[in-house]
C-alpha positions in Angstrom: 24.8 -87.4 -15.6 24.6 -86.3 -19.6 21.4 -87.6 -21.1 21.2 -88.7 -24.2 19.2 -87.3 -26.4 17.3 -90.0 -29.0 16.8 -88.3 -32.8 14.5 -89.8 -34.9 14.7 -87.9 -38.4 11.2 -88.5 -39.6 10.2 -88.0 -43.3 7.6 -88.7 -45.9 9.4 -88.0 -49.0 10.9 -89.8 -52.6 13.6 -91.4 -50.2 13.3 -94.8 -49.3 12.9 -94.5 -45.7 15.4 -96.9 -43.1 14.6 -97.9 -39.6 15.5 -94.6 -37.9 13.5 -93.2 -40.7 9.6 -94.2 -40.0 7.1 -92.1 -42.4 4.3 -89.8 -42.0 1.3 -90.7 -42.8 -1.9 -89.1 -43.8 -5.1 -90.0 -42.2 -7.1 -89.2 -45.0 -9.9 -86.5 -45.8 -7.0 -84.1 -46.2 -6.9 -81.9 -49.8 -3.9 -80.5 -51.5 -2.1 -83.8 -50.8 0.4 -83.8 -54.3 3.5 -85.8 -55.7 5.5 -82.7 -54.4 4.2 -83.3 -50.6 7.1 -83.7 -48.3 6.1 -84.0 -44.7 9.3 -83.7 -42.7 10.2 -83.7 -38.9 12.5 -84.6 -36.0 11.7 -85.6 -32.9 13.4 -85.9 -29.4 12.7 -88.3 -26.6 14.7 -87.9 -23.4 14.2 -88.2 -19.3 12.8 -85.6 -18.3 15.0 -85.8 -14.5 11.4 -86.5 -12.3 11.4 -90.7 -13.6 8.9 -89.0 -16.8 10.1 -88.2 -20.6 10.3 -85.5 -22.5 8.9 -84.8 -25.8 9.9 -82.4 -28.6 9.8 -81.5 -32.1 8.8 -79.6 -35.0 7.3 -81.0 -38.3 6.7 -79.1 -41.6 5.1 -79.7 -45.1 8.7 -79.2 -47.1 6.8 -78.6 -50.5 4.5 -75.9 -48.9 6.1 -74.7 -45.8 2.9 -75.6 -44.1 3.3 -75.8 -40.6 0.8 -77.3 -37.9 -1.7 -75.7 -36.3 -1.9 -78.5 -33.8 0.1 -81.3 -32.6 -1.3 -83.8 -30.6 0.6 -87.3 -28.7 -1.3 -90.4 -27.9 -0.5 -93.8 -26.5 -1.5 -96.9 -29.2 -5.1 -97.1 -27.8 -5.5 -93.1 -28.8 -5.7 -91.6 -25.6 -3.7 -88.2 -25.6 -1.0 -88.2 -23.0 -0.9 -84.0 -22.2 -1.6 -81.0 -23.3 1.2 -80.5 -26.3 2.6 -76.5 -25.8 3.3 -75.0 -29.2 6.9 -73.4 -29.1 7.5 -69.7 -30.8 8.9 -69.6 -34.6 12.4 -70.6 -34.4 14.7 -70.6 -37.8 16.6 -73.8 -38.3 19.4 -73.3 -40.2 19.9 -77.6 -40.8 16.5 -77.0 -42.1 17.1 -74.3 -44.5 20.8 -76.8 -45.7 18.3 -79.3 -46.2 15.8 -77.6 -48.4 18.3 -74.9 -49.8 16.0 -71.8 -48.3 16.0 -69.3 -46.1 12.7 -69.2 -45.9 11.9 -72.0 -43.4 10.8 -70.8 -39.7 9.1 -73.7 -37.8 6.7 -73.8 -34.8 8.2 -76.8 -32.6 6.2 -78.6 -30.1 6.9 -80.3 -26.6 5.6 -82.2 -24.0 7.0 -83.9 -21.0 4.6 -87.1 -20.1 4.6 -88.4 -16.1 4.1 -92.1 -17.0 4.9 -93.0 -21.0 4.3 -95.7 -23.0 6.9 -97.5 -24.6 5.4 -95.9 -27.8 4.2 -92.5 -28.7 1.5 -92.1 -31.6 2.4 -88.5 -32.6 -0.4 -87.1 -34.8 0.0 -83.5 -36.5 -2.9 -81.5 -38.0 -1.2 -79.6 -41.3 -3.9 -77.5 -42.0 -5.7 -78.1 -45.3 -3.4 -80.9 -45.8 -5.2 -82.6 -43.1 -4.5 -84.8 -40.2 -0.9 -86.6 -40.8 1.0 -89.3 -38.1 3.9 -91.2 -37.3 4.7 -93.8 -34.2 8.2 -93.5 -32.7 9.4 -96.0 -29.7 10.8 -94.6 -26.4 13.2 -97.5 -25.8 11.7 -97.4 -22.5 11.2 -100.9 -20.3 7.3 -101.7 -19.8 6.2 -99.6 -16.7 3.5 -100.4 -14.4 2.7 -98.9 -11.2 0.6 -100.0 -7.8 -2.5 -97.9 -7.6 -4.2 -99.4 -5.0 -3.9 -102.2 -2.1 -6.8 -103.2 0.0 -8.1 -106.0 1.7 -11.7 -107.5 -0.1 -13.6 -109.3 2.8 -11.9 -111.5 5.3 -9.7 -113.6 2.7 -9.0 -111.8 -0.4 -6.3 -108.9 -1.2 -7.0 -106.9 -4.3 -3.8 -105.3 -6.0 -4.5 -103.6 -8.3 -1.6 -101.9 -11.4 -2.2 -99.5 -13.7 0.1 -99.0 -16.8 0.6 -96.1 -19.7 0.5 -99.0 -22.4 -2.7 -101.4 -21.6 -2.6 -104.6 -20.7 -3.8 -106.1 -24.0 -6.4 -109.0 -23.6 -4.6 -112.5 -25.2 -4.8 -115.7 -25.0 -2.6 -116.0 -22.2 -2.7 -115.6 -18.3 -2.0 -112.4 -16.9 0.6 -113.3 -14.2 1.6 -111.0 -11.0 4.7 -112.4 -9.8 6.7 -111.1 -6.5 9.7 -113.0 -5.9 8.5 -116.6 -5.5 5.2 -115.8 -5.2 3.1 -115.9 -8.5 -0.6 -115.3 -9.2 -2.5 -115.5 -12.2 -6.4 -114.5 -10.8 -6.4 -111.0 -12.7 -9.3 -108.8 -14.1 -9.7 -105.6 -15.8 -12.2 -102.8 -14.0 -15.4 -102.5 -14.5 -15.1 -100.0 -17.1 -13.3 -102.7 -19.0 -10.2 -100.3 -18.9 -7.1 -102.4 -20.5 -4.3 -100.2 -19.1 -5.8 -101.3 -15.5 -5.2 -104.7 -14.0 -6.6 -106.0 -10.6 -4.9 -109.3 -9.0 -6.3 -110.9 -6.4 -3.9 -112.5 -3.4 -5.0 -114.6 -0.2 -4.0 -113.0 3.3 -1.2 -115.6 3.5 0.3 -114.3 0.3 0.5 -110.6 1.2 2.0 -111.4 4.0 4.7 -113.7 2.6 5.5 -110.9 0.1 8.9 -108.9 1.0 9.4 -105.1 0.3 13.0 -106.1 -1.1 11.2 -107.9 -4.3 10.9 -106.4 -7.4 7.3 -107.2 -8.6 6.4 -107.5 -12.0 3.5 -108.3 -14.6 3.7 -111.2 -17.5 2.0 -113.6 -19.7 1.9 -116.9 -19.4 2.6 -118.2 -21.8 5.3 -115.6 -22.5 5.9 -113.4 -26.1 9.0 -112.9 -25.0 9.4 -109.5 -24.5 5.8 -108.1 -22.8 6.5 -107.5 -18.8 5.9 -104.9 -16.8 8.1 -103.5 -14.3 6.2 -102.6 -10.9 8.8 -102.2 -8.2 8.2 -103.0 -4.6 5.1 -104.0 -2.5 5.0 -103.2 1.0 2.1 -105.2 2.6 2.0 -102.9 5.4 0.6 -99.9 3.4 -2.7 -102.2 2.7 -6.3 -100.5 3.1 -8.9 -101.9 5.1 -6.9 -105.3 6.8 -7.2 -103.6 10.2 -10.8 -103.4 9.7 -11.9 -106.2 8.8 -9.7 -107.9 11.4 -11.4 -105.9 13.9 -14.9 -106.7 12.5 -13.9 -110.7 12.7 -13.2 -110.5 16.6 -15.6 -108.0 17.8 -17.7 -110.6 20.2 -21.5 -109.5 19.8 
């Protein structure tokens, strides 16, 4: 199957930037920040063929030729999502077009991320120039995934998701819904981790769930566009049911 390959042509310059143009920004505390600095870039996003993305890019100063000594990718809440590998000095001849030198050799960067968020803080690090940043979207659905299943006494079922882009805290109810069946008793961790969620279900819901239903996470009420996608529950596969159900008729 071809892939696609999504460009985003990022640049920080005297050109008023479009849509497909976002800017780069500098986080402050840099120095030799002048009218002449043009922070310029591209980036890729594309599947990666194992359900993950892939990352790559290269980003340069255009005034000074400064390149990055470091280039690091977070989700929104600023956790990093890898360890970003530094590519050798490749000349880019659209580069050298663009600036009309010859003189332009640029260290890309790439990472390839397991589980992405639906949008990628990229942050660069331009030497003196300081830390600089730009956020590009994935155009990638909401992704959630089942970490754990397990029976909680003799009553409850805890399922609990986890999800690259956290599960922000609103004034709405978090909803787990699996074909007709919908529940809205839902709490983060103890760590108070938002990109965790734990629902809890009765024994009669479990089992009334079917493996054939696509299960999902939403708000109630609803912005319209925030759901996660979850994929299947088998109730089979939950911890600790056989347990308990041998603990409830052992005869003392």
């Amino acid at each position: 199957m071809r892939q696609l390959a999504l460009t985003i042509i990022l640049t920080l310059a005297n050109l008023s930037p479009t849509a497909a143009e976002p800017l780069w920004q500098p986080e402050g505390g840099g120095t030799g920040i002048s009218a002449q600095t043009r922070v310029v870039g591209d980036i890729e996003t594309f599947p990666d063929g194992a359900g993950g993305l892939r990352v790559r890019g290269w980003v340069v100063d255009g005034f000074s030729a400064t390149r990055p000594d470091r280039v690091q990718i977070d989700d929104l809440a600023g956790k990093p999502l890898g360890d970003v590998a530094s590519g050798s000095f490749v000349r880019r001849r659209d580069v050298e077009t663009r600036f009309g030198s010859s003189a332009f050799s640029l260290s890309g960067f790439e990472l390839s991320i397991a589980h992405p968020p639906s949008t990628l803080l990229v942050r660069a690090h331009l030497g003196q120039m300081g830390w600089w940043q730009t956020m590009i979207e994935t155009s990638l659905p909401l992704q959630a995934r089942l970490t754990r299943l397990e029976c909680v006494g003799s009553a409850a079922v805890e399922v609990e998701v986890a999800s690259a882009d956290p599960f922000p805290v609103r004034d709405a109810l978090a909803e787990l819904q699996v074909g007709q069946l919908v529940s809205s008793l839902s709490r983060y961790p103890d760590s108070g981790d938002t990109h965790t969620l734990i629902f809890t279900l009765t024994r009669d819901e479990l089992t009334s769930v079917s493996s054939d239903d696509q299960a999902i996470v939403r708000y109630n009420p609803s912005n319209g566009h925030d759901a996660w996608l979850i994929g299947s529950i088998e109730p089979s596969t939950a911890q600790g049911c056989e347990a308990d159900d041998s603990e409830l008729n052992t005869v003392p």
